[in-house]
PQR file of N, CA, C, O and H, with PARSE charges and radii, in Angstrom:
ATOM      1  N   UNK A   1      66.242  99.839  88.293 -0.4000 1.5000
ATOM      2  CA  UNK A   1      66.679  98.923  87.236 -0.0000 2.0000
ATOM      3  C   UNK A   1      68.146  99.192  86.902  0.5500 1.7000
ATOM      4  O   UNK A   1      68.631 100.317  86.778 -0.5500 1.4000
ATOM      5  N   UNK A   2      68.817  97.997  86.767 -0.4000 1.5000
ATOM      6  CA  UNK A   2      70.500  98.399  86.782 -0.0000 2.0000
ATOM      7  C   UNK A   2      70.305  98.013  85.036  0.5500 1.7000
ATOM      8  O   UNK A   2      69.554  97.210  84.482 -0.5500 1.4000
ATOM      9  H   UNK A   2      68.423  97.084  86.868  0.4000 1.0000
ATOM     10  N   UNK A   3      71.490  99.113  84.402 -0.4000 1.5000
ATOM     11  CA  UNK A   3      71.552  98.686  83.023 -0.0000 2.0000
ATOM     12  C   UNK A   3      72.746  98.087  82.820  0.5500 1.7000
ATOM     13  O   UNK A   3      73.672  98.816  83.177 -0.5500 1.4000
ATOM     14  H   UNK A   3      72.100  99.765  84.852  0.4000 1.0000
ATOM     15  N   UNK A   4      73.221  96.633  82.215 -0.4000 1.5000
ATOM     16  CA  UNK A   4      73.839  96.160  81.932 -0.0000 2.0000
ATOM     17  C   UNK A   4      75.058  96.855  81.072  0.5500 1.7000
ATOM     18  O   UNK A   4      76.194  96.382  81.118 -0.5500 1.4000
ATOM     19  H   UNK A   4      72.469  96.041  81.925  0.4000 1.0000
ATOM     20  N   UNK A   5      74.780  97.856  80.394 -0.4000 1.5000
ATOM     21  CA  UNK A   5      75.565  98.610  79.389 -0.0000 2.0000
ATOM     22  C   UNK A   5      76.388  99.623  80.023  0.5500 1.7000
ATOM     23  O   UNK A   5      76.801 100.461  79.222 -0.5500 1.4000
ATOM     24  H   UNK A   5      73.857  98.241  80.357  0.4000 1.0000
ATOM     25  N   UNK A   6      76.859  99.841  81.598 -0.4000 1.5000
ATOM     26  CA  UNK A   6      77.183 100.686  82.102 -0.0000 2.0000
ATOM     27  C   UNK A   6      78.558 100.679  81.648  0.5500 1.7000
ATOM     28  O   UNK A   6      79.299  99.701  81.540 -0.5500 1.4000
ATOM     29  H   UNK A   6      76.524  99.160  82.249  0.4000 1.0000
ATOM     30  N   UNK A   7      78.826 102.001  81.375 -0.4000 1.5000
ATOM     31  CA  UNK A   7      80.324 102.314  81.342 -0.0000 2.0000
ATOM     32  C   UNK A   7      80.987 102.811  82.321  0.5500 1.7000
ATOM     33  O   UNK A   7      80.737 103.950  82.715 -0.5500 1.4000
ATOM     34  H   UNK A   7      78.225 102.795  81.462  0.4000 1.0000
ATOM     35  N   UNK A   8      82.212 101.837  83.042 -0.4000 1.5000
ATOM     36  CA  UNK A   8      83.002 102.087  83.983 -0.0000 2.0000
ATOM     37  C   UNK A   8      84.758 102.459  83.744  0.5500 1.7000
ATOM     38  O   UNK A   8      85.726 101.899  83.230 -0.5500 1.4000
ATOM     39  H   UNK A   8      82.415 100.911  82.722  0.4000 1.0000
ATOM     40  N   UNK A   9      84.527 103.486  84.313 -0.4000 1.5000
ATOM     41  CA  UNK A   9      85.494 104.580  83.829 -0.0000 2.0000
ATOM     42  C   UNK A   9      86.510 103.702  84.161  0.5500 1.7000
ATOM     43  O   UNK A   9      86.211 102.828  84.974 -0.5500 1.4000
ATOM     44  H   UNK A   9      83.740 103.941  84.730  0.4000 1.0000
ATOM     45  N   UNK A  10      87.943 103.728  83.615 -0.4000 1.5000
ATOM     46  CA  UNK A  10      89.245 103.015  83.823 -0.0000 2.0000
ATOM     47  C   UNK A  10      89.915 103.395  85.253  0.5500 1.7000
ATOM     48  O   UNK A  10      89.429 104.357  85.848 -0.5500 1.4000
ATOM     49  H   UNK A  10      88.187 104.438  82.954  0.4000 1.0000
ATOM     50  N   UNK A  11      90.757 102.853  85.707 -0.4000 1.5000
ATOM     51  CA  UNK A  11      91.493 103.550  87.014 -0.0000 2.0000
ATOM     52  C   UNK A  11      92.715 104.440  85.705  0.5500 1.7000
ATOM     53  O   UNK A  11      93.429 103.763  84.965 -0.5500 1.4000
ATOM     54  H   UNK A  11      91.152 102.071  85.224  0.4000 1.0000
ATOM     55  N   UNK A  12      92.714 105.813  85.677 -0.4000 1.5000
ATOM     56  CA  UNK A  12      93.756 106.549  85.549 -0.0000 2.0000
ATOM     57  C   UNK A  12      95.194 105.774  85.551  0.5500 1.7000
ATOM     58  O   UNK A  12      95.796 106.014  86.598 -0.5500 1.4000
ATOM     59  H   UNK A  12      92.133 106.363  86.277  0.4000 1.0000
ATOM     60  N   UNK A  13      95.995 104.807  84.563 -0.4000 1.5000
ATOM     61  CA  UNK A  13      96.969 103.980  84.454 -0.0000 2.0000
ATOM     62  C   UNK A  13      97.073 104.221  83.323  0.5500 1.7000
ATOM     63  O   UNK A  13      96.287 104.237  82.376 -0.5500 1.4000
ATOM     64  H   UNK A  13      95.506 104.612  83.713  0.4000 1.0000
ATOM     65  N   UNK A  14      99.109 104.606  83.575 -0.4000 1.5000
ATOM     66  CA  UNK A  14      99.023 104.674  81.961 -0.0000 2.0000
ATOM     67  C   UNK A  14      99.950 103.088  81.423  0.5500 1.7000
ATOM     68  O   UNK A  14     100.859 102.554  82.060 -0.5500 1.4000
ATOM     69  H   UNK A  14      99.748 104.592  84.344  0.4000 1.0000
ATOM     70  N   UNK A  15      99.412 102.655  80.195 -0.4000 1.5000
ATOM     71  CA  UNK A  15      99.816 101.337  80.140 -0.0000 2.0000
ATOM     72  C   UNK A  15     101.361 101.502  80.508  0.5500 1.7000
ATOM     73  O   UNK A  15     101.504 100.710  81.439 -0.5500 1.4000
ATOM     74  H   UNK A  15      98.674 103.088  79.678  0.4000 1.0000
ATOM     75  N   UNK A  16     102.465 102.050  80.292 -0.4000 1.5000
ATOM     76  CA  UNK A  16     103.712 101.904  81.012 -0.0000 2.0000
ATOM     77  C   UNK A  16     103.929 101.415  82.402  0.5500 1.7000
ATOM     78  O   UNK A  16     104.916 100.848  82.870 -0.5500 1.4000
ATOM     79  H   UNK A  16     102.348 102.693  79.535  0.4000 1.0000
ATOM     80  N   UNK A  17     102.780 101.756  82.980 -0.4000 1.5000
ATOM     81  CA  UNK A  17     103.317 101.785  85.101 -0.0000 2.0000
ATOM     82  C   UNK A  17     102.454 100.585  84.616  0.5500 1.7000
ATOM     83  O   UNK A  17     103.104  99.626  85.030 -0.5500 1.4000
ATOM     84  H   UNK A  17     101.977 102.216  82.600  0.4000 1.0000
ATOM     85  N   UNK A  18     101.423 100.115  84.012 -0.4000 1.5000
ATOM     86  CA  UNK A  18     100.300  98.891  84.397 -0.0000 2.0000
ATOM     87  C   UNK A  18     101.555  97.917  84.238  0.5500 1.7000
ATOM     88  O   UNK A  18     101.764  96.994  85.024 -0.5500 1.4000
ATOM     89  H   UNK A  18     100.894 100.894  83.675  0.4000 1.0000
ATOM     90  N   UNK A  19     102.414  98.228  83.085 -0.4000 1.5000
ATOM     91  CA  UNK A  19     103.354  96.768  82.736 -0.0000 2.0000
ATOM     92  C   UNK A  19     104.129  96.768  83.898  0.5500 1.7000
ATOM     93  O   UNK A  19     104.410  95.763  84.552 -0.5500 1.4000
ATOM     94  H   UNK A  19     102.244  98.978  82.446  0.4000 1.0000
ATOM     95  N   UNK A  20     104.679  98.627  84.295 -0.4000 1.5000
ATOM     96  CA  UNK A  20     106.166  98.160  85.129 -0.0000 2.0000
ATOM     97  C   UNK A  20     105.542  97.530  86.507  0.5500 1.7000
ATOM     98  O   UNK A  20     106.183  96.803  87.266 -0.5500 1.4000
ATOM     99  H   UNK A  20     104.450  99.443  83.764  0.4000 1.0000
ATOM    100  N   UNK A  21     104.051  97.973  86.721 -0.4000 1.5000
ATOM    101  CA  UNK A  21     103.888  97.324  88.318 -0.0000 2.0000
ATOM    102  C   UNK A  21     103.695  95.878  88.021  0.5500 1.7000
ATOM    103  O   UNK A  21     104.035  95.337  89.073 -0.5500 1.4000
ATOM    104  H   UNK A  21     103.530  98.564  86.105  0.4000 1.0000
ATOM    105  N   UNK A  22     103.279  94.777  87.033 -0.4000 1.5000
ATOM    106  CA  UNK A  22     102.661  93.436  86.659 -0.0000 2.0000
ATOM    107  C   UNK A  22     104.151  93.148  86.947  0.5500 1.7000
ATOM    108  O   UNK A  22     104.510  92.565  87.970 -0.5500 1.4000
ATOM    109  H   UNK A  22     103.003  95.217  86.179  0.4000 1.0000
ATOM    110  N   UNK A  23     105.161  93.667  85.813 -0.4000 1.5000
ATOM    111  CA  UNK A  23     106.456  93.045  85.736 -0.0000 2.0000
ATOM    112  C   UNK A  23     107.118  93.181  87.220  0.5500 1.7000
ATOM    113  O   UNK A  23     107.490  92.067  87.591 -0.5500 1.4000
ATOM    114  H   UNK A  23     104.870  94.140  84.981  0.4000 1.0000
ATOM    115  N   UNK A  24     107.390  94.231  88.218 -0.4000 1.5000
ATOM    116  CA  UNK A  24     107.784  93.892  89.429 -0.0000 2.0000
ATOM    117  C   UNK A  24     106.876  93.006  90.550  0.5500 1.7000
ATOM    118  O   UNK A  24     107.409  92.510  91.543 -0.5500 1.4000
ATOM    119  H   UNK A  24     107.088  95.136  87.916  0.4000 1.0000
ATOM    120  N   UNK A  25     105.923  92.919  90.357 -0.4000 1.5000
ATOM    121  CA  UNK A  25     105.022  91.954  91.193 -0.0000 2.0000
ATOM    122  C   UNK A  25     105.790  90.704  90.750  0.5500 1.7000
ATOM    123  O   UNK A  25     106.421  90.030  91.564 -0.5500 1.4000
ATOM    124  H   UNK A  25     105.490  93.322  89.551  0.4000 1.0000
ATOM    125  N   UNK A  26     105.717  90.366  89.262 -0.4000 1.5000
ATOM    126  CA  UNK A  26     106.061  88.507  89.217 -0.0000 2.0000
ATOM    127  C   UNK A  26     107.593  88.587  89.816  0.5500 1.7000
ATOM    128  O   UNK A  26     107.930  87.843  90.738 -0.5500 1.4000
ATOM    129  H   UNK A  26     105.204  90.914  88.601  0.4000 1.0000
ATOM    130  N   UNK A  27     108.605  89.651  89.162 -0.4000 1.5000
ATOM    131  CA  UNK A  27     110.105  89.869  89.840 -0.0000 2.0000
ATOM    132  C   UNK A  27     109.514  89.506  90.922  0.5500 1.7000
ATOM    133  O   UNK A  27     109.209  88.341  90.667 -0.5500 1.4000
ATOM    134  H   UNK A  27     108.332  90.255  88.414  0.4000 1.0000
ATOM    135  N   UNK A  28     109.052  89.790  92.239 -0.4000 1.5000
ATOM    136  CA  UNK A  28     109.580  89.720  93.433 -0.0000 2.0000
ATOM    137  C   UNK A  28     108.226  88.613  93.778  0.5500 1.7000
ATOM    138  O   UNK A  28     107.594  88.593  94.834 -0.5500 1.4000
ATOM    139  H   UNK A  28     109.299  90.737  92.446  0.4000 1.0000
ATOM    140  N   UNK A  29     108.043  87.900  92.809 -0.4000 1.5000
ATOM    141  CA  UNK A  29     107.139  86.488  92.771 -0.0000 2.0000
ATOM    142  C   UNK A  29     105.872  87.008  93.775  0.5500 1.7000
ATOM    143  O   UNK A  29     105.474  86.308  94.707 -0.5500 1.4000
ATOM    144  H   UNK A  29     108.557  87.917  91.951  0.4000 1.0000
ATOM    145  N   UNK A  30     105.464  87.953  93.544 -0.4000 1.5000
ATOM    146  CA  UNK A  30     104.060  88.996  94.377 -0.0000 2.0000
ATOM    147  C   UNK A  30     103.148  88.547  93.110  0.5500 1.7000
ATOM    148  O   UNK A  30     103.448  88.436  91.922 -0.5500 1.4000
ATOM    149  H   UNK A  30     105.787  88.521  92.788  0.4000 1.0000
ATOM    150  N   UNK A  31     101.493  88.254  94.037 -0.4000 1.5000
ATOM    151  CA  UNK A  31     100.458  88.717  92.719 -0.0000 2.0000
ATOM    152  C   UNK A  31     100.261  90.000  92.511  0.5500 1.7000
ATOM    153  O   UNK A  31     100.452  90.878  93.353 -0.5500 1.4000
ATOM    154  H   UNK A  31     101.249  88.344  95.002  0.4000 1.0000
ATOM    155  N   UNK A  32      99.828  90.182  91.256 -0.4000 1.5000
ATOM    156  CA  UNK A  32      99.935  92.140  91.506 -0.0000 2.0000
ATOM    157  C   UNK A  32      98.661  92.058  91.185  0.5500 1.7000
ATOM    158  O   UNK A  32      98.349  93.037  90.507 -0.5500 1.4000
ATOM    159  H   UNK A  32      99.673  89.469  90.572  0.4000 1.0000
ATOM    160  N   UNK A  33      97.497  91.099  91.421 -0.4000 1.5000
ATOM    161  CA  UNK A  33      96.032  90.819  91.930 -0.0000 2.0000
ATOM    162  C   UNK A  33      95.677  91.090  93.386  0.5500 1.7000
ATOM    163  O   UNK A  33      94.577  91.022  93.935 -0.5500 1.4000
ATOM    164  H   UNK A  33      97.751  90.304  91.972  0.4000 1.0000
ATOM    165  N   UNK A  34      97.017  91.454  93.941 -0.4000 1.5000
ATOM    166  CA  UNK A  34      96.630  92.145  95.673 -0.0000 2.0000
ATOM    167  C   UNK A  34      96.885  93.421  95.576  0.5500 1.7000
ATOM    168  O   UNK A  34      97.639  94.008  94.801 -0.5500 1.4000
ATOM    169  H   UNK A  34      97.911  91.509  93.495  0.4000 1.0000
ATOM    170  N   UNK A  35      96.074  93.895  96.581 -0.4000 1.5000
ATOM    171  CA  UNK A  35      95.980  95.167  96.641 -0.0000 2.0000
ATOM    172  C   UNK A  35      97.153  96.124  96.826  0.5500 1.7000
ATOM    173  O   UNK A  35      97.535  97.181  96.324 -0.5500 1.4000
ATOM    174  H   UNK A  35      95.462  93.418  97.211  0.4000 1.0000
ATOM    175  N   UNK A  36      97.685  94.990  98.090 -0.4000 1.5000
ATOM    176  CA  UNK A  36      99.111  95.837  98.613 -0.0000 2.0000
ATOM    177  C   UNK A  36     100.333  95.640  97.971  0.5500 1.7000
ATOM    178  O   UNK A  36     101.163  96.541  97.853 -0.5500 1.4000
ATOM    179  H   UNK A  36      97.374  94.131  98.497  0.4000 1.0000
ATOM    180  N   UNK A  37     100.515  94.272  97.464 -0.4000 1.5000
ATOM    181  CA  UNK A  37     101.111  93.969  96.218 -0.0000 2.0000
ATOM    182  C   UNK A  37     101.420  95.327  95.554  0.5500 1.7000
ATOM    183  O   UNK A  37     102.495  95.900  95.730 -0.5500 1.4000
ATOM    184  H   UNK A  37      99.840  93.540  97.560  0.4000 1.0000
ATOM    185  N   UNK A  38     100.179  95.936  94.590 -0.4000 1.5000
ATOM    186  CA  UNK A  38     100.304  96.826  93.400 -0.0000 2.0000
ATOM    187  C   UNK A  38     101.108  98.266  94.427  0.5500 1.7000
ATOM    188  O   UNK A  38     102.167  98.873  94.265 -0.5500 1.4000
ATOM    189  H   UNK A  38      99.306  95.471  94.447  0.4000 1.0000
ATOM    190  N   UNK A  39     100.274  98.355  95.221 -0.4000 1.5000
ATOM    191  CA  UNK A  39     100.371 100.054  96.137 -0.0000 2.0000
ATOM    192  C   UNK A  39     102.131  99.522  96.194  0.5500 1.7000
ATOM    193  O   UNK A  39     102.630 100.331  95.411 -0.5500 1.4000
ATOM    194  H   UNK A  39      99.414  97.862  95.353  0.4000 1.0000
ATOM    195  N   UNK A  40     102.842  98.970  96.496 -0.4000 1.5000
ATOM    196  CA  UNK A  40     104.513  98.430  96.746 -0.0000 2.0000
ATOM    197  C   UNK A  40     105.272  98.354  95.390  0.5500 1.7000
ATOM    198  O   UNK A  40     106.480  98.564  95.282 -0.5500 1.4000
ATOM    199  H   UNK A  40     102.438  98.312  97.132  0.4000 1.0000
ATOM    200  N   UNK A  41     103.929  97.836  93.748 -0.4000 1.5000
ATOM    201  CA  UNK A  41     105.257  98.132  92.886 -0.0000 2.0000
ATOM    202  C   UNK A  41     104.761  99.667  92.971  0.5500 1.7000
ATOM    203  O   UNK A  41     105.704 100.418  93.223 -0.5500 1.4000
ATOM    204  H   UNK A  41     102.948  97.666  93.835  0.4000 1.0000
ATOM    205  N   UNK A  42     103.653 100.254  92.840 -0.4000 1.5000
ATOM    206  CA  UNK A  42     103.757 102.168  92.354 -0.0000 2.0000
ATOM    207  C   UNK A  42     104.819 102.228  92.935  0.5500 1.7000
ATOM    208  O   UNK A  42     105.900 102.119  92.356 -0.5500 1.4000
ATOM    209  H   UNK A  42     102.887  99.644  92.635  0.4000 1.0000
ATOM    210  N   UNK A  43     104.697 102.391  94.042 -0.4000 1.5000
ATOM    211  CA  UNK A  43     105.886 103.307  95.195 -0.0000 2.0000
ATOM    212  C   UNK A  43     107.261 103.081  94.317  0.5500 1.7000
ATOM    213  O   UNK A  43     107.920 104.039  93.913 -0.5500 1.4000
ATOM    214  H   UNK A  43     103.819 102.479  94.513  0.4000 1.0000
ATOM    215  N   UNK A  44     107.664 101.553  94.039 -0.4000 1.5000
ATOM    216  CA  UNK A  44     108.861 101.512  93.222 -0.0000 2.0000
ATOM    217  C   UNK A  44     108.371 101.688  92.593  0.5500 1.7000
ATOM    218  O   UNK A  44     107.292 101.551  93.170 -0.5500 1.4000
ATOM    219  H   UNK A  44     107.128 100.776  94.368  0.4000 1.0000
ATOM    220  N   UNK A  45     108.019 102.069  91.195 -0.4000 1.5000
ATOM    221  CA  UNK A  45     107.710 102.483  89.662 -0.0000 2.0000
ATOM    222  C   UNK A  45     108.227 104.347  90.197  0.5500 1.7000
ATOM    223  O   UNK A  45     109.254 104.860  89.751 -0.5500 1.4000
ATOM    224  H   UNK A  45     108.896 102.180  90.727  0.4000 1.0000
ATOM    225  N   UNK A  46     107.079 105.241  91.392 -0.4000 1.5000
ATOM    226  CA  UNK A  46     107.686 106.074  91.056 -0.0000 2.0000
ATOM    227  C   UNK A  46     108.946 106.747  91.597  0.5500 1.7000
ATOM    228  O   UNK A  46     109.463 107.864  91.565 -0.5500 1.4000
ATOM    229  H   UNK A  46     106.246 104.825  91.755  0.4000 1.0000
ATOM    230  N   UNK A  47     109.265 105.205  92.249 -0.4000 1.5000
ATOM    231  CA  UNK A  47     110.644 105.890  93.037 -0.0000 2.0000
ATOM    232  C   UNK A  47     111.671 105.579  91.563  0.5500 1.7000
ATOM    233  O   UNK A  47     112.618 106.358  91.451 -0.5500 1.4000
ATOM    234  H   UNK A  47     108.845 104.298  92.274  0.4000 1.0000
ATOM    235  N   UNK A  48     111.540 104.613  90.574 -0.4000 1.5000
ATOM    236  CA  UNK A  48     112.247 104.438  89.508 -0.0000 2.0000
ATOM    237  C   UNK A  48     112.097 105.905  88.544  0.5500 1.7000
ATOM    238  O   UNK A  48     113.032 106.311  87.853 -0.5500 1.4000
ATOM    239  H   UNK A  48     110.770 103.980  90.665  0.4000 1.0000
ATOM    240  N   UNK A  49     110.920 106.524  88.622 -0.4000 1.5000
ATOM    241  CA  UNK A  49     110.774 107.533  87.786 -0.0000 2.0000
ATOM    242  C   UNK A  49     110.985 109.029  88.430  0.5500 1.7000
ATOM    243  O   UNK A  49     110.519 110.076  87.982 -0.5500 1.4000
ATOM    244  H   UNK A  49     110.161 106.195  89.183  0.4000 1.0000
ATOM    245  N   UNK A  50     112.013 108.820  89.887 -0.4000 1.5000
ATOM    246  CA  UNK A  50     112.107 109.674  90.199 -0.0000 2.0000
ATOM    247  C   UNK A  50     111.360 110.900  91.050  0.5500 1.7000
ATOM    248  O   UNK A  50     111.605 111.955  91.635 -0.5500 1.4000
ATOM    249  H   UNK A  50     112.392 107.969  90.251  0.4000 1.0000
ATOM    250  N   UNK A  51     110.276 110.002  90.699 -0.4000 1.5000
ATOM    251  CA  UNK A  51     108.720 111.118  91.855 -0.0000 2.0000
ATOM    252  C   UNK A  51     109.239 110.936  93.502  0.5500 1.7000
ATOM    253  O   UNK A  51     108.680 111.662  94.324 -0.5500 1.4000
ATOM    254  H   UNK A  51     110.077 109.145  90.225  0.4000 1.0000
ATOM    255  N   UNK A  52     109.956 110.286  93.830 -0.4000 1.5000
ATOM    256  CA  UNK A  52     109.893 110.601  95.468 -0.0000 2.0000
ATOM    257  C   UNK A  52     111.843 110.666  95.528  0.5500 1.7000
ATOM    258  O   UNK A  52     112.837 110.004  95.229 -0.5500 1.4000
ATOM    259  H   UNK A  52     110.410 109.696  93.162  0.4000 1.0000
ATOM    260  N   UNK A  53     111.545 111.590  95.962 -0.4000 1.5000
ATOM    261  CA  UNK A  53     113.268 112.110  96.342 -0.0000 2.0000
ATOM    262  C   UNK A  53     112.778 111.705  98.476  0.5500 1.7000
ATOM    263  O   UNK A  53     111.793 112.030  99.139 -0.5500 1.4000
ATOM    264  H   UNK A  53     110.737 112.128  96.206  0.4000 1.0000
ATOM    265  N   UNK A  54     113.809 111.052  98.774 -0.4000 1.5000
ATOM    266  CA  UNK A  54     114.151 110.684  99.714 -0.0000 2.0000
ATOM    267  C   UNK A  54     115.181 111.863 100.763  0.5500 1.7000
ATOM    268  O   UNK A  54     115.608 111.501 101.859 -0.5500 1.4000
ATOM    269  H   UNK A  54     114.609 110.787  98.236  0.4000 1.0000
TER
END
């Protein structure tokens, strides 16, 4: 029996990256409703925040 009341844990997002990845998806006119979409703004979000030194 499945219970309707299930609680499903959040994906680990903190509302800052949820806005900055939504806001670079429409910038570069991307849905950020695709998968690969979102995985392309992180990468920029944390190349903006400095997490990947090149």
């Amino acid at each position: 029996m499945k219970s309707t009341n299930q609680v499903v844990e959040p994906t680990p997002f903190d509302d800052a990256q949820w806005l900055w990845c939504a806001d670079w998806c429409k910038a570069q006119g991307l849905s950020p409703y695709d998968a690969a979409n979102w995985a392309n703004a992180k990468a920029e979000y944390l190349k903006a925040q400095g997490g990947n030194s090149d």
